[in-house]
N, C-alpha and C positions, 0 to 999 in steps of 0.2 A: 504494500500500500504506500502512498504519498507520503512523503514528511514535510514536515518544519520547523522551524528551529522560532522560539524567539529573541528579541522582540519581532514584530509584525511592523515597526516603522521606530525607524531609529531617536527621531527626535518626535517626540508624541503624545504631549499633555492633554489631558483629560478627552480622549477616544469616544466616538460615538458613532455608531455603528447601528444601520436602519435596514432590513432588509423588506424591500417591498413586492408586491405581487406580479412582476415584470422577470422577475429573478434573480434580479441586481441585487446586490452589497452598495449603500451610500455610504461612505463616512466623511467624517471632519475632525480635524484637532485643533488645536489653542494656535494660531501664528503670527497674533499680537497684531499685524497690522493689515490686516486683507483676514478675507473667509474663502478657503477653497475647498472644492468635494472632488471627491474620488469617486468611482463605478468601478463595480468588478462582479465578474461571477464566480470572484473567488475571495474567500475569507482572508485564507495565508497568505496570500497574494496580493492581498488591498493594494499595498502600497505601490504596486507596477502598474495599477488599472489606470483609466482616465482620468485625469485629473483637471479642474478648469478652475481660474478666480473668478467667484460666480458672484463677488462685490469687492468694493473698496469703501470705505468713508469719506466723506467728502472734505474741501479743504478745512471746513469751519461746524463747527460745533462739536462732531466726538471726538474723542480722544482718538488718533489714528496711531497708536503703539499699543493700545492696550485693548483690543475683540479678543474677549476670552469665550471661552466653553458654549460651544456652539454646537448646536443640534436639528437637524433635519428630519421633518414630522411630514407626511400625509392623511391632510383630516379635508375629511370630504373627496371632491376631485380636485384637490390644491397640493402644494407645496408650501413649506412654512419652516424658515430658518428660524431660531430662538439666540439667542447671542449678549454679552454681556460689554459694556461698555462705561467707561468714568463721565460721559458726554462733557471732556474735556478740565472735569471738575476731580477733586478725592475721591475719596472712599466712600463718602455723604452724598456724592451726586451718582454711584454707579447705579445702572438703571439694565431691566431686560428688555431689548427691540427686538421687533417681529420683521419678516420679513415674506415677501408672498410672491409667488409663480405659477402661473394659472397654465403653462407647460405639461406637457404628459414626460416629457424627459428633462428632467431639474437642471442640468447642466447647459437648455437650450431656454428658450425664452429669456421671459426680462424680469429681477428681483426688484421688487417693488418696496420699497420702503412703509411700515403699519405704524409705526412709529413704537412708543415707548408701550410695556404694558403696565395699568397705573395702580401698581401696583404700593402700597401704605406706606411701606419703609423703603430706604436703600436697600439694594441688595444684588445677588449675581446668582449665575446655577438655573435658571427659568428651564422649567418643562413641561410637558403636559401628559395628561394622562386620560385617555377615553372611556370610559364605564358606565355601562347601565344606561346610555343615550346621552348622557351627561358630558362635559369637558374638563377637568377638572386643569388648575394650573397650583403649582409648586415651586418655588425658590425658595434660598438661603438668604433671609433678611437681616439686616443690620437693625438693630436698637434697644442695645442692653448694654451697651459696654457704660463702665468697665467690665461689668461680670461675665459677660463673657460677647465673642464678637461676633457670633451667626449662628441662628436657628432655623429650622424648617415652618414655612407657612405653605399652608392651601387656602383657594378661594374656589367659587366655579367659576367658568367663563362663560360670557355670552354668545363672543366669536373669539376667534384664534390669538386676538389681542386685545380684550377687553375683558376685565373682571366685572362679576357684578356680587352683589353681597359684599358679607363681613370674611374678610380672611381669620382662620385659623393656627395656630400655632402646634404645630404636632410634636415637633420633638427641637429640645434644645441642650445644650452637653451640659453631663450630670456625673458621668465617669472619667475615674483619672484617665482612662484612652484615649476620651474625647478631651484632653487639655493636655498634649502632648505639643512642642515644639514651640511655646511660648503664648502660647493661646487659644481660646475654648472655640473648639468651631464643631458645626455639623452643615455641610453643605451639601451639594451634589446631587440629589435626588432623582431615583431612576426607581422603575416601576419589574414587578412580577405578576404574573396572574395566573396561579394554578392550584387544583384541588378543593377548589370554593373560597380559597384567599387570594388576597390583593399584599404583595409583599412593598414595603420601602424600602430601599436600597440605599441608603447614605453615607458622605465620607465624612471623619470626624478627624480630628485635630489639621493640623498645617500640612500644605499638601510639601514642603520643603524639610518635613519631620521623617526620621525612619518609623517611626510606630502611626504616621496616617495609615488609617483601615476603615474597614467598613463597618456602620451598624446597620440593624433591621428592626421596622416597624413590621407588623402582621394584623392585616383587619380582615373582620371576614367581607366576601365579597358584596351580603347581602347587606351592607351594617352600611350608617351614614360615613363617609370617610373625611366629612368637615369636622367631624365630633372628637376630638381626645380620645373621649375614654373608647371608641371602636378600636383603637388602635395599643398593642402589647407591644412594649420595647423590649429588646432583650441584652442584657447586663454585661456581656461580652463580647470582642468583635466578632463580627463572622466572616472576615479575611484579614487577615494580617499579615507582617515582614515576616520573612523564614529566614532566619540567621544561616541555615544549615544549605538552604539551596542560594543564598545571597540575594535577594531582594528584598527591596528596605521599599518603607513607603506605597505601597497599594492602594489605591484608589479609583475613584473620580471615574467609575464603571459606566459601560453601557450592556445590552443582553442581547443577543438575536439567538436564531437557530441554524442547524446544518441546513446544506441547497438540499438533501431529502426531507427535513425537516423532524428528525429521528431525536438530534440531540440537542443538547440546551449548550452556549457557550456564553461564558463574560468578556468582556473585551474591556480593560483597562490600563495604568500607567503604573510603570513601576522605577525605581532606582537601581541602580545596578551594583553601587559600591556605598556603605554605608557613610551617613554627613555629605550626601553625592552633591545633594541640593536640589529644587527644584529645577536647575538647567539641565538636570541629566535624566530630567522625564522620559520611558521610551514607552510605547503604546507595546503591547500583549495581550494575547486571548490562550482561554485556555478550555479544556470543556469539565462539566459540574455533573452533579446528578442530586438526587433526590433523598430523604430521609424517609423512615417507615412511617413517619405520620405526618407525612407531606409537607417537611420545610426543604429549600435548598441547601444542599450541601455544596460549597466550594473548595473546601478542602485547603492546603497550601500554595500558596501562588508559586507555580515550575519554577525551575532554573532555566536559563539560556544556554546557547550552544549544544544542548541536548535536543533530539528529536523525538520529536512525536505524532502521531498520526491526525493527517488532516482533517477538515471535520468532512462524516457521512456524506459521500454523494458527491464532493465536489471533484472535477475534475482535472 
């Protein structure tokens, strides 16, 4: 069978990885000043597929060094970039923009600017999540410090860039894991859905920390997911650095499956040498499986230069 080694892209912060019904692989990573996407009909391979700057910022207003964590959605027959930006200001003016393509292939047409989504606090990490006909949106908000510098909210949306209602707060760092690297963070938010739950998927302290990891919220599918208490945290990380295989700092996840559709895989950023820093983010997938009473198991984040089999199906 096929192998590959990781990483999956050498320079490759916070990975997001969209596989849509065409058969393609999207993804996108952090490149500070421009947003570009990749096509591929292959996982391990992302990084050779097509690649295009499918935007830039314009001279005046955002910040054009800092488009962080950026993510490619299909809700309805659209396209929809989510993207973080300082709109030229601190850490008080960082705001999540939408962006929209009414294209059947993301890479062609034209990226329409939705503007900001207005969302209560500052903050970065925007995503979204479809359930039960519903829209739901999530980011990592700013507005507690000192005590700590980013929590998870939800709100629902009306359309793709418009909250309506009261946002919620679901989970904000409370364990010493989530206060690693000089400050309390939970940001990142990515979604599961299987077995009659809706899993969160979060990354918790400094993504420049060896001990960033992930935690998990767990609600059942049928439960309000605006409410707190649907939602069970759980007390330790569910991925973390492996001193043993050398990667520090795991994070800032995304989820797809095999082109058969057979197996579940994460796709995230890791360090390679411990104190690496965040410049030495490299994107990695690896594949997970299941517990007997139906949470995911991810197990240890691999080692690099080792191979392993590609995922199910691809060719």
């Amino acid at each position: 069978m096929k192998k590959f080694r990781n990483p999956i892209m050498e320079v490759g912060p916070d990975p997001w990885i969209y596989r849509h019904t065409d058969g393609h692989y999207y993804f996108m990573v952090t490149r500070g000043d421009r947003l570009d996407l990749w096509k591929s009909e292959s996982m391990s391979g992302i990084s050779n597929g097509a690649m295009k700057t499918i935007w830039t910022p314009p001279a005046e207003g955002l910040d054009r060094r800092k488009l962080w964590a950026p993510e490619i959605h299909h809700l309805g027959d659209k396209w929809y970039v989510y993207f973080t930006d300082n709109n030229g200001g601190g850490d008080d003016a960082r705001k999540i923009y939408v962006l929209e393509n009414e294209h059947a292939d993301p890479l062609e047409g034209t990226w329409r600017m939705k503007g900001a989504v207005n969302t209560v606090l500052p903050g970065l990490d925007g995503t979204v999540l479809e359930h039960k006909g519903k829209l739901f949106f999530m980011y990592a908000g700013y507005g507690h410090f000192p005590k700590y510098g980013s929590a998870i909210y939800a709100a629902e949306m009306e359309n793709p860039w418009t909250i309506k209602g009261e946002e919620s707060l679901l989970t904000k760092p409370e364990y010493d894991w989530e206060h690693q690297g000089g400050m309390a963070i939970n940001e990142g938010p990515c979604f599961l859905k299987r077995f009659g739950k809706v899993f969160l998927i979060y990354s918790a302290s400094t993504c420049w920390s060896d001990d960033y990891a992930l935690g998990m919220l767990t609600a059942k599918e049928d439960s309000d997911l605006l409410n707190p208490a649907s939602w069970t945290k759980s007390e330790e990380p569910v991925f973390c650095k492996s001193i043993e295989n050398s990667v520090f700092g795991p994070g800032h996840n995304s989820f797809t499956v095999s082109p058969d559709g057979t197996e579940d895989w994460i796709v995230y950023h890791a360090i390679p040498i411990s104190e690496g820093g965040s410049k030495r983010r490299s994107a990695r997938m690896q594949k997970f499986g299941w517990t007997a009473d139906g949470n995911p198991d991810f197990g240890a984040p691999i080692p690099t230069e080792v191979e392993f089999d590609v995922p199910s199906g691809e060719k």
